[in-house]
KEVEXMI-906441 format. One line per field, with one value per residue: residue number from 1; residue in one letter; x, y, z of N, C-alpha, C in turn. Coordinates in steps of 0.1 Angstrom, whole numbers, m for minus. Example, Ala and Ser with C-alpha at 12.3 -4.5 7.8 and 13.67 -1.06 7.14 Angstrom:
<zapas>
num <- 1 2
residuo <- A S
n.px <- 132 128
n.py <- m57 m22
n.pz <- 78 71
ca.px <- 123 137
ca.py <- m45 m11
ca.pz <- 78 71
c.px <- 132 129
c.py <- m33 0
c.pz <- 78 79
</zapas>
This chain:
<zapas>
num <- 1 2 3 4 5 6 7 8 9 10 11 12 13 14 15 16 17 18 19 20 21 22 23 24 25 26 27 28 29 30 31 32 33 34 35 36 37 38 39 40 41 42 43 44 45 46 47 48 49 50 51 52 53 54 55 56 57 58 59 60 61 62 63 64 65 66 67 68 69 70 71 72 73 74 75 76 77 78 79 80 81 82 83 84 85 86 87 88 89 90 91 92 93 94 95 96 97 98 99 100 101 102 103 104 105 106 107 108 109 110 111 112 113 114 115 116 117 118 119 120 121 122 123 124 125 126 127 128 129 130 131 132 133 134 135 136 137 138 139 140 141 142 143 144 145 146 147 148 149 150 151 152 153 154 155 156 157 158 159 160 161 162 163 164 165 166 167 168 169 170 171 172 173 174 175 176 177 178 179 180 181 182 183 184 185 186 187 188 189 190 191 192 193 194 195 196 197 198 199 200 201 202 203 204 205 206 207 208 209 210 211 212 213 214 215 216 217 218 219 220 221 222 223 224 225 226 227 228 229 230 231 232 233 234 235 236 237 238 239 240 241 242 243 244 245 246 247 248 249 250 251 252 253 254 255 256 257 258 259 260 261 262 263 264 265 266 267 268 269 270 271 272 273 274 275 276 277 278 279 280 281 282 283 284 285 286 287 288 289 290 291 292 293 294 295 296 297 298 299 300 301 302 303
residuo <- X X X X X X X X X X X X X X X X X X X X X X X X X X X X X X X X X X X X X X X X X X X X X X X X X X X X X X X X X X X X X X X X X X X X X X X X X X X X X X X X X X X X X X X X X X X X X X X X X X X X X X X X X X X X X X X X X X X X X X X X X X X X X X X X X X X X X X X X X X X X X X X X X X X X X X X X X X X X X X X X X X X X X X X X X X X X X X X X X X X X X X X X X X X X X X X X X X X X X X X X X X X X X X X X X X X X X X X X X X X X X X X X X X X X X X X X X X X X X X X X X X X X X X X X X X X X X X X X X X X X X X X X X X X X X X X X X X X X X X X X X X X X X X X X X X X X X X X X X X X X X X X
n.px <- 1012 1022 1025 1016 1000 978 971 962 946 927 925 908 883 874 861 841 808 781 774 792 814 797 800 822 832 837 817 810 788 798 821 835 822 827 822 825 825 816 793 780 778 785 813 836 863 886 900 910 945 961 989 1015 1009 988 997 994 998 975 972 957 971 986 964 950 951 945 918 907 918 898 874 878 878 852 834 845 828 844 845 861 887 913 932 953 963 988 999 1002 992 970 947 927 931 917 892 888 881 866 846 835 836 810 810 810 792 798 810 836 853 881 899 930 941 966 981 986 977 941 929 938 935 910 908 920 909 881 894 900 877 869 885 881 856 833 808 805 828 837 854 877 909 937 965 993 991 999 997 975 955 942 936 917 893 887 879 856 838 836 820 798 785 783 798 819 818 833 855 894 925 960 989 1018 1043 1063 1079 1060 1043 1035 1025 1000 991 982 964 944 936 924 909 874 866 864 881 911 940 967 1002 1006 1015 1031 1057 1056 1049 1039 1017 996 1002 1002 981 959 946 938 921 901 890 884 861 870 878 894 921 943 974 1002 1002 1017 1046 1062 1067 1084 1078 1072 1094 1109 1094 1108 1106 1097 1079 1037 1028 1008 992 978 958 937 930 919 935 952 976 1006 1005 973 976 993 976 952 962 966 936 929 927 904 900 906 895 893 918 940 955 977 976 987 980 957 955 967 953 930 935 941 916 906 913 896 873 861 876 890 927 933 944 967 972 980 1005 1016 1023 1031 1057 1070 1072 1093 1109
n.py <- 1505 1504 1475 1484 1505 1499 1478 1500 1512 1490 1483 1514 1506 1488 1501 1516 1529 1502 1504 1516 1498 1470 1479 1476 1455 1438 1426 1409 1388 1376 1362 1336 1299 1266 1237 1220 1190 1169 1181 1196 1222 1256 1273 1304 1306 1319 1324 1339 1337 1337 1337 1346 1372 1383 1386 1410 1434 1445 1475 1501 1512 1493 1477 1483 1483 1455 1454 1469 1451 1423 1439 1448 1422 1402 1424 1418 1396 1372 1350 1326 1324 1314 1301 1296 1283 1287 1309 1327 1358 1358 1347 1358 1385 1382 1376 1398 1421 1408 1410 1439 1449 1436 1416 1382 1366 1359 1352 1322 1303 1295 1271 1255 1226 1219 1202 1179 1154 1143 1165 1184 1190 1194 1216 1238 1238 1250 1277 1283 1292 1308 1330 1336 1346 1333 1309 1284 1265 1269 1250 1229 1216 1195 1202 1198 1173 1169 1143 1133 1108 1105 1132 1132 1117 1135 1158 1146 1140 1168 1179 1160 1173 1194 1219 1225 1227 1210 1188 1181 1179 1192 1197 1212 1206 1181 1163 1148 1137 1113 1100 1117 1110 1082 1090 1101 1082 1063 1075 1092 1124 1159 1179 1185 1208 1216 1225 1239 1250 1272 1268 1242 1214 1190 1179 1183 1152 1135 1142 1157 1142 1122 1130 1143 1116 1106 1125 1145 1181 1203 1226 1254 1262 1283 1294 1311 1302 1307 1336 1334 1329 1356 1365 1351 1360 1388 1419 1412 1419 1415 1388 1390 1368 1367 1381 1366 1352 1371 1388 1407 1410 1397 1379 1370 1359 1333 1325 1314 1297 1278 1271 1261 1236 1215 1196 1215 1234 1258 1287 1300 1328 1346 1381 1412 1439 1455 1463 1441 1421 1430 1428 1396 1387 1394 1367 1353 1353 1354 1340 1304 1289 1269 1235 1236 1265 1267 1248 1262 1290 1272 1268 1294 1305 1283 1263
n.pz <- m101 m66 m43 m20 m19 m33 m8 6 m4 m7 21 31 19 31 52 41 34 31 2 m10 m8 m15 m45 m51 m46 m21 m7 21 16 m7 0 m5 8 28 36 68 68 85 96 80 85 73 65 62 37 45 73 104 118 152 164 178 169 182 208 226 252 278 272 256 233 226 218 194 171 167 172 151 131 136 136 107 101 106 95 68 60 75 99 115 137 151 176 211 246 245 227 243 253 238 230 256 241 225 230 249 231 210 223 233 215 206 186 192 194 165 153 150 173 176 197 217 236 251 270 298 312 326 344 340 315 316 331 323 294 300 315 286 278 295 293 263 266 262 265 251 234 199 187 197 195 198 206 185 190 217 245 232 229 263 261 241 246 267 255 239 258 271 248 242 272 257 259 240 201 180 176 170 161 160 143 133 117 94 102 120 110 100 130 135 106 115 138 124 109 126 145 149 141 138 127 110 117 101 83 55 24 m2 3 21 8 14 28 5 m3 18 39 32 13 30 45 28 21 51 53 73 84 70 87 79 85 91 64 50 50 75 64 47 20 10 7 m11 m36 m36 m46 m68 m96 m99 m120 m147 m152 m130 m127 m133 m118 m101 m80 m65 m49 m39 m17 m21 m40 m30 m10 m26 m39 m19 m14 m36 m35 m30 m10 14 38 51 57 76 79 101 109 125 110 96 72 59 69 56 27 27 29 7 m5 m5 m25 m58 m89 m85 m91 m121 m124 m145 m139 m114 m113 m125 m113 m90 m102 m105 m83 m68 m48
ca.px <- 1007 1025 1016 1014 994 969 965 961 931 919 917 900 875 868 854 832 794 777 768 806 820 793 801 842 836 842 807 808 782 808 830 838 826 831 810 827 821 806 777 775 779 792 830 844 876 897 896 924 951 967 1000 1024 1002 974 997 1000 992 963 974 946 978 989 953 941 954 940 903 902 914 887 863 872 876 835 827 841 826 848 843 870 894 919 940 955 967 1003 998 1005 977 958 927 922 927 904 879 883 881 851 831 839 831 799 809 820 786 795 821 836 856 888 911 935 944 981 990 992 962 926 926 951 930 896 911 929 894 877 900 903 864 866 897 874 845 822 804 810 841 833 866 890 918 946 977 1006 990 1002 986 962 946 940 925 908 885 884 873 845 831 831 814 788 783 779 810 826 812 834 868 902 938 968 1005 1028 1054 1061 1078 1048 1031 1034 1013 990 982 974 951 932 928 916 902 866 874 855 893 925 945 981 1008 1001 1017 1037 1068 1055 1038 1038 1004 990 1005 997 974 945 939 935 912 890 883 876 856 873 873 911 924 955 981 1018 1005 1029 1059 1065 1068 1093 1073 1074 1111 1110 1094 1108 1111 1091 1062 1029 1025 996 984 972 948 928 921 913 943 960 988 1013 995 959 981 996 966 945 968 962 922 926 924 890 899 911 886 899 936 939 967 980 980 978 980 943 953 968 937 919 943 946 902 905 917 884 864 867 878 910 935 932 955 977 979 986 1015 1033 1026 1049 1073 1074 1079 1100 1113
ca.py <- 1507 1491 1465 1489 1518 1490 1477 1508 1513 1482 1494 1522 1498 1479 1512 1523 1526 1491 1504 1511 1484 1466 1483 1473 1437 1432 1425 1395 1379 1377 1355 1320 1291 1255 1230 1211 1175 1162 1189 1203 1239 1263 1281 1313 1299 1323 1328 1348 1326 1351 1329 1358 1386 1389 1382 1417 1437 1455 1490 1506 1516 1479 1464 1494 1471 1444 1461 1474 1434 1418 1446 1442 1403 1401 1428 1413 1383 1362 1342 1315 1330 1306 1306 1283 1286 1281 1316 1341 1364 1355 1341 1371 1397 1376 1377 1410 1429 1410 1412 1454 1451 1431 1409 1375 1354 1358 1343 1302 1305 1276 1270 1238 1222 1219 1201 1164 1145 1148 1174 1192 1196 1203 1230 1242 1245 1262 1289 1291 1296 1322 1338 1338 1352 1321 1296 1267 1264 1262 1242 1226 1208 1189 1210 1193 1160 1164 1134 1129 1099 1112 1147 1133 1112 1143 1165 1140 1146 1182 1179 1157 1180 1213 1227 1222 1218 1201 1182 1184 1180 1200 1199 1223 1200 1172 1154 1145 1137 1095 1098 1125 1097 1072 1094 1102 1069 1052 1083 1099 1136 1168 1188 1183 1214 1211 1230 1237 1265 1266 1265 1233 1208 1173 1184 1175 1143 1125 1147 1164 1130 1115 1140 1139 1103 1106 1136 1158 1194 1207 1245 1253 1273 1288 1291 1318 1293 1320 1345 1327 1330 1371 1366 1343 1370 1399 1427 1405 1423 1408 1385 1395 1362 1371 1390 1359 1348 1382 1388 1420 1406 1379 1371 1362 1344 1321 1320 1306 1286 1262 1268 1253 1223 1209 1191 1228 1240 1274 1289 1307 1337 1354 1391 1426 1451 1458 1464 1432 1411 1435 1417 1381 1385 1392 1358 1342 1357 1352 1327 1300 1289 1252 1225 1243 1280 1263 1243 1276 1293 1268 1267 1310 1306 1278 1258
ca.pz <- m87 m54 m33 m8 m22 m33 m3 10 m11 0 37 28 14 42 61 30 35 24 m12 m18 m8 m22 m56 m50 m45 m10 5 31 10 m19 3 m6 23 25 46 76 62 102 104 65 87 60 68 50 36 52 89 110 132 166 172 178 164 192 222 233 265 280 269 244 223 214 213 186 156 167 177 140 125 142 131 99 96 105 83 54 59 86 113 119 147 155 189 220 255 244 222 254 256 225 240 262 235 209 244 254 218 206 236 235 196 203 175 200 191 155 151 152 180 177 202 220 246 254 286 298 323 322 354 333 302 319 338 309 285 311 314 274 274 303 282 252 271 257 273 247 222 186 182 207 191 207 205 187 197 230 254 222 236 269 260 231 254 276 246 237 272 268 232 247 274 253 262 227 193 173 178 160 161 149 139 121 110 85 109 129 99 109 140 126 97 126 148 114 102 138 154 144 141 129 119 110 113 96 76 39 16 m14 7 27 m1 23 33 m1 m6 26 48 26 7 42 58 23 28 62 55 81 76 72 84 71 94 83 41 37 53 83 59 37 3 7 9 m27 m50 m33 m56 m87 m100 m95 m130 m154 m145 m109 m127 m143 m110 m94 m72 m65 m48 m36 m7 m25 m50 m22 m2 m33 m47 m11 m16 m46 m33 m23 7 26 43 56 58 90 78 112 112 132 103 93 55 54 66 43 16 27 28 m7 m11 m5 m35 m73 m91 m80 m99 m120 m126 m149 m135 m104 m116 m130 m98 m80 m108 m103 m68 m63 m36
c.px <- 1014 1018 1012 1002 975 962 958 941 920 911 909 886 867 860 845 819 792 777 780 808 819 799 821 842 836 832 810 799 787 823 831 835 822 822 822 816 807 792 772 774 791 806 832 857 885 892 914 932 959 974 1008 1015 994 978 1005 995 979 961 963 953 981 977 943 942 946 925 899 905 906 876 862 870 858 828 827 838 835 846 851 880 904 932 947 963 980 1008 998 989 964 945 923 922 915 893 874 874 869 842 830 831 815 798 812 814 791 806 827 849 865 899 916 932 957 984 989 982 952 926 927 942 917 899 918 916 886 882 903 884 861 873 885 860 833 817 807 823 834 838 873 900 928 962 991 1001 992 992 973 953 938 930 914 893 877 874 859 833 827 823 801 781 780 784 816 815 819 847 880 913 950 981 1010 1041 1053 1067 1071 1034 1022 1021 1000 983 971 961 939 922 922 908 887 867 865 866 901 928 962 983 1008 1009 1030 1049 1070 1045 1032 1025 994 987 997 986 957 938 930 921 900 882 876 866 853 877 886 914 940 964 994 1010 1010 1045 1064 1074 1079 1090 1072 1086 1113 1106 1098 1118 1105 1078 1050 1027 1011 988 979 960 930 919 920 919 955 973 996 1005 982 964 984 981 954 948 965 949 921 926 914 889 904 900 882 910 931 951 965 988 979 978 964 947 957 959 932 924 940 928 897 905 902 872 870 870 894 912 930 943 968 982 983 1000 1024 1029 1036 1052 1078 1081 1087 1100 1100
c.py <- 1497 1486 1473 1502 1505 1483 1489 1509 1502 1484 1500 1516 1494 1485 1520 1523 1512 1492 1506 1503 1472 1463 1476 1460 1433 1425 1411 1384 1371 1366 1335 1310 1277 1249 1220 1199 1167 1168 1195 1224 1246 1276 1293 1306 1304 1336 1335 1340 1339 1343 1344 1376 1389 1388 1397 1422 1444 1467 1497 1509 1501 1471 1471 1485 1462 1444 1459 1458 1427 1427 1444 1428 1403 1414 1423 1398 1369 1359 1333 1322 1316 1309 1293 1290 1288 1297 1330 1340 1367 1354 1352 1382 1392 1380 1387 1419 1421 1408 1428 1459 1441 1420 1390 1359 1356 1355 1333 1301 1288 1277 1257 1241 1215 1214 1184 1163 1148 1159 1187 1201 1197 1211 1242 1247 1250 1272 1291 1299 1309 1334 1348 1345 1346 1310 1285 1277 1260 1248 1241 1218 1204 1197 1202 1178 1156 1154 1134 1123 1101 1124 1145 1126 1121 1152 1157 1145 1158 1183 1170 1162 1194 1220 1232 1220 1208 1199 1181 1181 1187 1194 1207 1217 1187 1157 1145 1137 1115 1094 1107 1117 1090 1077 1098 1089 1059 1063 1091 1116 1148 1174 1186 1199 1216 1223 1228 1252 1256 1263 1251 1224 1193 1172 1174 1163 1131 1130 1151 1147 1121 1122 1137 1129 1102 1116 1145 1171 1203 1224 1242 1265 1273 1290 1303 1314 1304 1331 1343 1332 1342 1370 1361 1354 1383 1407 1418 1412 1409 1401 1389 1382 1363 1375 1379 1350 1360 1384 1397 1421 1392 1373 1363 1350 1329 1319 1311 1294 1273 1263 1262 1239 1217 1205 1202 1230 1257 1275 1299 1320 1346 1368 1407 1439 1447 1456 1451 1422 1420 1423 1402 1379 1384 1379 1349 1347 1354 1338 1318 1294 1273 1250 1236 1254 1276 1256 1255 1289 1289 1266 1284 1314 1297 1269 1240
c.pz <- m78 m49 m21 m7 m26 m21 11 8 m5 15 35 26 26 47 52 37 27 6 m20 m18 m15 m43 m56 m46 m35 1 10 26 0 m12 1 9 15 40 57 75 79 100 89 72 76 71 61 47 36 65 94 118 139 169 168 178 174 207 226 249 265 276 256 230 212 209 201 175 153 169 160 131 126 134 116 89 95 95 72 55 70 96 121 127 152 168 196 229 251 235 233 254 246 226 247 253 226 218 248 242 212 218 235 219 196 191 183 194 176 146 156 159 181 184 203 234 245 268 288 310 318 330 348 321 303 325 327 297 293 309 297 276 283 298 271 256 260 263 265 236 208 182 193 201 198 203 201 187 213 240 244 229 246 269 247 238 258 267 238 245 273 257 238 258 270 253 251 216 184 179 171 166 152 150 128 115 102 93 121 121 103 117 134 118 106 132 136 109 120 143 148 148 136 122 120 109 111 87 62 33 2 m7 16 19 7 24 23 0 5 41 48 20 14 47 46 25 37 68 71 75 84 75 81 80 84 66 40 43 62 72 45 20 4 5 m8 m34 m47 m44 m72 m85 m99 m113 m135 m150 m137 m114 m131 m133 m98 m80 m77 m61 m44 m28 m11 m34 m45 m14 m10 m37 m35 m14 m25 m46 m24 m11 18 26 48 62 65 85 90 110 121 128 96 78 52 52 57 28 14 28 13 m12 m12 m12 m48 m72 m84 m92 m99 m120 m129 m146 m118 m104 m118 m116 m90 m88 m103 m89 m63 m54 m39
</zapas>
């Protein structure tokens, strides 16, 4: 069977009556969550990120994909939506399409703030929250770091205000990793979210160790290295191992292989094909991979 006819089936799945779906594994109760270390509130451990994928137009034709992703991220169990001004029209499609879908309270609503002053980045979360059609932010994080200091003050203020619930900062690169350390180790924090996959390991070493300690509560963007690790096994059958931890394809294989480590919290995979979130939902049920089937994982894939 292909990867493609499989996840075909999968789709299908998602739109079953409860007592199929049920019966096929996929119920939302069946999903793996993890507790943000600050509040002990429980996470699914895989939420959707919209960088590229959700910045399209108003047209009913381009926002149909994304209607039915959303629909069925919260059916099978998700909540974590991840976004930022800096993502086009992201924030307004996440805003419009669950307010239309009634789904908008029921899900953990994370964006940034991307810009430089305090004026800058209260005018700036405002208009994500009016984007988002929400009165508070689940998540605000600092975009990049940019004006950290600055916005993180600012983002206090809003969090003590109501506006926000929790606090965070991101980066996607290893070269950033330096300051990133710093603002972890001096700054009290509810999230780190940073770059993690088999194609980007740095993460491990000096990022996750960090955040454990300081029991902050890690999302994980890029884990399939913009697409890079489809490109590594392309054309390799799926190993009989995949099966031992209840993974139909590459994607659940890379997306567990980061869960497998205690200090992730939830890997954000950004898509706007429905069967594929049906897929990369998969990843947050069943067993993950230990020590050892994790080691020959990244020997199989490389890099």
């Amino acid at each position: 069977m292909t990867r493609r006819t499989l996840l075909g089936l999968m789709a299908s799945a998602a739109v079953t009556p409860p007592a199929a779906a049920r019966a096929q594994g996929i119920t939302a109760a069946a999903i793996t969550q993890r507790p943000i270390p600050s509040s002990r509130e429980p996470l699914p451990v895989v939420g959707l990120g919209t960088w590229r994928v959700f910045d399209v137009g108003a047209g009913p034709a381009e926002r149909a994909p994304l209607r039915e992703v959303l629909q069925r991220f919260v059916a099978l169990g998700g909540r974590v939506v991840d976004s930022s001004p800096m993502y086009g029209a992201a924030e307004s499609v996440v805003g419009d399409l669950g307010a239309d879908l009634g789904i908008t309270e029921r899900l953990f609503l994370a964006t940034k703030v991307w810009t430089s002053g305090r004026a800058a980045g209260v005018a700036q979360m405002e208009q994500s929250r009016v984007r988002l059609r929400t009165r508070r932010v689940d998540l605000m994080q600092i975009h990049n770091l940019l004006d950290w200091r600055v916005q993180l003050r600012t983002l206090r203020e809003e969090k003590a205000a109501d506006r926000i619930r929790y606090v965070g900062v991101t980066h996607y690169t290893v070269s950033a990793y330096d300051e990133l350390e710093r603002v972890l180790r001096s700054e009290p924090l509810d999230v780190v979210q940073v770059n993690y996959s088999l194609g980007e390991r740095d993460a491990a070493r000096r990022i996750l160790p960090l955040a454990r300690d300081r029991g902050v509560a890690v999302l994980i963007n890029r884990p399939f290295s913009e697409g890079g690790l489809f490109r590594s096994v392309r054309d390799r059958p799926l190993p009989a191992w995949a099966a031992e931890i209840d993974c139909t394809s590459w994607a659940q294989v890379f997306l567990k292989w980061i869960l497998a480590d205690p200090a992730v919290t939830c890997v954000i995979p950004g898509t706007s094909r429905p069967e594929h979130l049906v897929d990369n939902m998969g990843a947050g049920r069943g067993p993950l991979p230990d020590t050892a089937l994790r080691a020959r994982i990244a020997e199989v894939v490389g890099g």
